[in-house]
C-alpha positions as CSV (number, residue, x, y, z in Angstrom):
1,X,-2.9,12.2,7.1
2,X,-0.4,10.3,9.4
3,X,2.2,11.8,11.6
4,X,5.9,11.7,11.4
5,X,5.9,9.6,14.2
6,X,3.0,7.1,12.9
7,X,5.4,6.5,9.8
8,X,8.7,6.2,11.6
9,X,6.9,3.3,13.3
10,X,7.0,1.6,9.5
11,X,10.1,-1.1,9.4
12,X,11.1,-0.8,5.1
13,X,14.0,-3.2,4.7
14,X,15.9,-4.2,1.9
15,X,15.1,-7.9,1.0
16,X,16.7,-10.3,-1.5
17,X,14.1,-12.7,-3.4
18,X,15.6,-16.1,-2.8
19,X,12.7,-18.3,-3.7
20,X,9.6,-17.4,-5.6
21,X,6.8,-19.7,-6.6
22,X,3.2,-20.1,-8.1
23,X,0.5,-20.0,-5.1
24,X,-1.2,-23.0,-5.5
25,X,-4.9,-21.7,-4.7
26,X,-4.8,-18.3,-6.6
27,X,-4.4,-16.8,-10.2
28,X,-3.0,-13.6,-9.1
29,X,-0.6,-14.6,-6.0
30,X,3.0,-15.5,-5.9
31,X,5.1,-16.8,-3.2
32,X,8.5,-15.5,-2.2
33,X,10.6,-16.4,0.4
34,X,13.2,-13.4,1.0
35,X,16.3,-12.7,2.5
36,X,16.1,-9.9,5.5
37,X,19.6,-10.0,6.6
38,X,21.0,-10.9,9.5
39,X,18.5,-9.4,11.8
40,X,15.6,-10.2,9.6
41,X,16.7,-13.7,8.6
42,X,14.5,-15.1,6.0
43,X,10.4,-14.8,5.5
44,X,7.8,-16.0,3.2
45,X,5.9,-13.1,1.6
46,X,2.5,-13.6,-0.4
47,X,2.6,-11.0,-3.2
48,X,0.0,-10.1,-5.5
49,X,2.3,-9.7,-8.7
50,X,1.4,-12.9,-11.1
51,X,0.2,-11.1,-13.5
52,X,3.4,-8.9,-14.1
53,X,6.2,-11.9,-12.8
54,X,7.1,-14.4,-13.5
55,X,8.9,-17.3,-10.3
56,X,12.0,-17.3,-12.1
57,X,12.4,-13.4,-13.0
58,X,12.4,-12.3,-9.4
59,X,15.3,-14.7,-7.9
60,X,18.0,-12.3,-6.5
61,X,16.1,-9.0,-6.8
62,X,16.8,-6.3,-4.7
63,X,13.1,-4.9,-3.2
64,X,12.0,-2.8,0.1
65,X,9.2,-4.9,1.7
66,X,7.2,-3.6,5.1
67,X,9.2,-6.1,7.9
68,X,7.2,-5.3,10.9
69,X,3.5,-6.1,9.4
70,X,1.5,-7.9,11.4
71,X,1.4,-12.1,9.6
72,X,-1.7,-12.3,7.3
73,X,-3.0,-15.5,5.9
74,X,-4.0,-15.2,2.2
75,X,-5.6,-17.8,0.6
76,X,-4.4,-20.4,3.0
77,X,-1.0,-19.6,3.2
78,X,0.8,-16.9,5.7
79,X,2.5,-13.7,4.4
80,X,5.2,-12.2,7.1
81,X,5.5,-8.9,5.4
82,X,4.3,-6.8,2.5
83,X,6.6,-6.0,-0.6
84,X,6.2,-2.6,-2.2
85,X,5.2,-1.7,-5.6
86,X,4.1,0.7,-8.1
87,X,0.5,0.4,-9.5
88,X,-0.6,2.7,-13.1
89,X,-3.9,1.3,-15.2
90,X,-1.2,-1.2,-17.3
91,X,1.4,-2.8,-14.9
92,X,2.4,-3.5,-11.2
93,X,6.4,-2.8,-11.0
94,X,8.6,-3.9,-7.6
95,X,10.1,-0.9,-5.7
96,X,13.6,-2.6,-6.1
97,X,17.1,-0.5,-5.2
98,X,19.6,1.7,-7.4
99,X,22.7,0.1,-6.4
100,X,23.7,-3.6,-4.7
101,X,23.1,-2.7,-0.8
102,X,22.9,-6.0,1.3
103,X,20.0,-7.4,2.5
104,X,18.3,-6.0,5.8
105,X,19.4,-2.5,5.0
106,X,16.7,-0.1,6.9
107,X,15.3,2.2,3.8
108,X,14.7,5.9,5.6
């Protein structure tokens, strides 16, 4: 269990996929380069959703990434950020939003 407080200290955003590619060194990875509004600016994400994406299916979605995670390097190449997504035994699907909201919204 986490308190109240430990969660409010978790930064979800609204991001807009602007670039997505292949990750050169892994099956599984993709990379995305996302839109975080004007506070946010832009940042490269490391994703693993391969399997269930494809590059050119994510350009201009709408998803709620983590914006103040700590840069991890994954499989050579720096992620600023975590996207969020749904996991069952068959499919990984992107947390994405109901409606057009502008990117950098804070999600609460």
């Amino acid at each position: 269990m986490i308190s109240i407080d430990d969660f409010m200290r978790i930064d979800l955003r609204v991001a807009e996929i602007k670039e997505a590619m292949e990750h050169p060194n892994a099956d599984k990875l993709l990379i995305l380069k996302v839109d975080i509004g004007e506070d946010g600016g832009e940042k490269r994400l490391v994703a693993g959703i391969r399997g269930n994406y494809t590059p050119e299916q994510l350009i201009g979605k709408k998803i709620v990434v983590v914006n103040n995670l700590e840069p991890a390097v994954l499989r050579g190449e720096e992620s600023q950020g975590m996207l969020l997504a749904a996991r069952d035994d068959k499919q990984i699907v992107l947390i994405t939003t109901d409606s057009d909201v502008k990117p950098g919204s804070k999600v609460q």
